[in-house]
N, C-alpha and C positions, 0 to 999 in steps of 0.2 A: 673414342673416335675411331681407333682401328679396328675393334670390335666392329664398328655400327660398316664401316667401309668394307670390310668381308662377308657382310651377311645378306644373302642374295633375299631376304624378305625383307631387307629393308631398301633395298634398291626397289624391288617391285613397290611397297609404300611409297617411293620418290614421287615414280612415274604416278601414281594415282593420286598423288598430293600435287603435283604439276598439270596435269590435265582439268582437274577440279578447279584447282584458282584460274588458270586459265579461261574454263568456260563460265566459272561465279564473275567473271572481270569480263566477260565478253558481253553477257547477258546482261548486269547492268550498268554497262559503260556503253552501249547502243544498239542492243540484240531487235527491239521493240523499232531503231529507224534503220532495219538492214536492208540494204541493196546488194549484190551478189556482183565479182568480180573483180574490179582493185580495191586492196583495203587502206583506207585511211582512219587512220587514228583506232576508233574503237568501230566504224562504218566501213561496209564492204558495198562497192558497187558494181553494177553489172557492167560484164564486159562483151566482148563479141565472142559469137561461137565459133569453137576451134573442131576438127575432126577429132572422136573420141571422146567429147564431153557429152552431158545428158543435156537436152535439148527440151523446152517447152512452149508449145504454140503461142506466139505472141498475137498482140491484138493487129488489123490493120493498120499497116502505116509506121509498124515498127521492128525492128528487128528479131528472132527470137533468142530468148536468154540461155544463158548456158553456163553451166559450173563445172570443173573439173572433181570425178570423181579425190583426186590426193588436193584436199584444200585444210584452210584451219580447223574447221569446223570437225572434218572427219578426222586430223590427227587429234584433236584433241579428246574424241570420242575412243580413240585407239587407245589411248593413254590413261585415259580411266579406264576403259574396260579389261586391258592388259594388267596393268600396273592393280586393280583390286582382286578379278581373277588371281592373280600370281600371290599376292598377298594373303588371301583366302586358304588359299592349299597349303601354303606351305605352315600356315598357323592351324588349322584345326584340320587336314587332315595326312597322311604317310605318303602324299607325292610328294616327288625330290628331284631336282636336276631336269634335265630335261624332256618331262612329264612336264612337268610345271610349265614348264617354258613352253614347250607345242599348246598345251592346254591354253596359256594367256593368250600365244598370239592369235588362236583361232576365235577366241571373246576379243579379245581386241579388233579382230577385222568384223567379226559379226554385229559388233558393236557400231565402227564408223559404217558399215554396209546399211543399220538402222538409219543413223542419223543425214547420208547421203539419197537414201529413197525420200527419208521427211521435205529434204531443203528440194531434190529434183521432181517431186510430185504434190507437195503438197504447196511449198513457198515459190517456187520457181514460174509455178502457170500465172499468176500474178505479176510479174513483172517481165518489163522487155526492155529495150535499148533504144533510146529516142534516133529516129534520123538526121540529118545535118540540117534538111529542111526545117524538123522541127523542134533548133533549137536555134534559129537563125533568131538572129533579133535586130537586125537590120528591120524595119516598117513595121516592128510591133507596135500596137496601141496601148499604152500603160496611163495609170495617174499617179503623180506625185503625192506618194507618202510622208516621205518629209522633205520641209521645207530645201532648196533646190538656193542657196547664196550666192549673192554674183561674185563671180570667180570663185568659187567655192563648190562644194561636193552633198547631195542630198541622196533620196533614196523611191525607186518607183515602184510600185506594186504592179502586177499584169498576168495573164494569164497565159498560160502555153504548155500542150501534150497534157489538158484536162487539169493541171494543178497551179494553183497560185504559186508566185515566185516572187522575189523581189530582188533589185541590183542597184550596186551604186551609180548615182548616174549626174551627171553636170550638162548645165544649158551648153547647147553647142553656140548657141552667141554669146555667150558668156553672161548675159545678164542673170537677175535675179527670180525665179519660179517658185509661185505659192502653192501651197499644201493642197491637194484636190485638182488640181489644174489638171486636164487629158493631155498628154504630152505622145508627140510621135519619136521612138525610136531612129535615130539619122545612121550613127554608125555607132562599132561597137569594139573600144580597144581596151586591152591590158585589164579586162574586168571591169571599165568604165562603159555607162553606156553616154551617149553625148544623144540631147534632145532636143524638141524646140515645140512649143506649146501648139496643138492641132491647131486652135483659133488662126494663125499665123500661116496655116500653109491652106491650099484651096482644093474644094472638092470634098465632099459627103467623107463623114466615117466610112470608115471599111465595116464590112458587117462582118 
């Protein structure tokens, strides 16, 4: 153990054994449903653009998305590529000390510098930040998913910012609401949305 704690090739194996599980753990724990910006759980979502981050044209109507060059994605890129670089040398060839070291951190940045162009030009024009507007759910049109219990808690499906969504949602008169019913959105608390069946209120669907 104190062998293993003084030997600077095995510290550099740490960091490239850390960065690897990290990203084997990020990839398939929600690499596949990533959004850019706060991360939650194994999901990162987009956030607003700040001065100094990479910026990509969003679509109308919506914000454009933005990543900070220093995020997960790029340390962990930093950390394999440092941490094997450094490892590299110091086992099959006569760099030593701080050769080694200049050497890794320049693979290390060159490294997250790859993985920060991929996410700001290649994943980033793809995604943008919905507006307030368009996630309002006050007078959205939905239909109930599941069944909808009086005084009880069901579920709506409906559509908004081009993608299906669905939310829990209870009759705002409390009665009971069956499966398939078009239901209009009334108001929208605490992650509940409160409804009441279209039939019920007057005047044409909304197109």
């Amino acid at each position: 153990m104190h062998t293993f704690l003084l030997s600077a090739e095995n510290w550099y194996l740490v960091c490239f054994g850390i960065g690897l599980v990290l990203s084997l753990l990020t990839f398939f724990g929600g690499f596949g449903h990533l959004h850019f910006g706060h991360m939650h759980g194994g999901h990162l979502h987009l956030g607003h653009s700040h001065a100094g981050h990479a910026h990509a044209p969003g679509p109308a109507g919506g914000h454009d998305a933005s990543i900070s060059p220093f995020n997960g994605f790029t340390l962990m890129a930093f950390l394999c590529w440092f941490g094997g670089t450094g490892y590299l040398l110091h086992r099959f060839t006569g760099v030593f000390g701080l050769g080694v070291l200049a050497i890794s951190v320049i693979s290390g940045l060159l490294g997250a510098a790859v993985i920060f162009w991929f996410l700001a030009r290649v994943l980033l024009p793809s995604e943008r930040v919905l507006t307030a507007e368009e996630t309002e759910m006050t007078g959205v049109l939905a239909r109930v998913s599941s069944p909808i219990r009086e005084g009880g808690t069901g579920e709506i499906a409906y559509s908004q910012g081009g993608a299906r969504r669905a939310a829990a949602a209870r009759s705002d008169a409390g009665g009971a609401i069956s499966r398939d019913v078009e239901v209009v959105v009334l108001r929208y608390e605490r992650g509940i949305a409160y409804v009441r069946p279209w039939s019920e209120l007057e005047g044409p669907p909304p197109i």
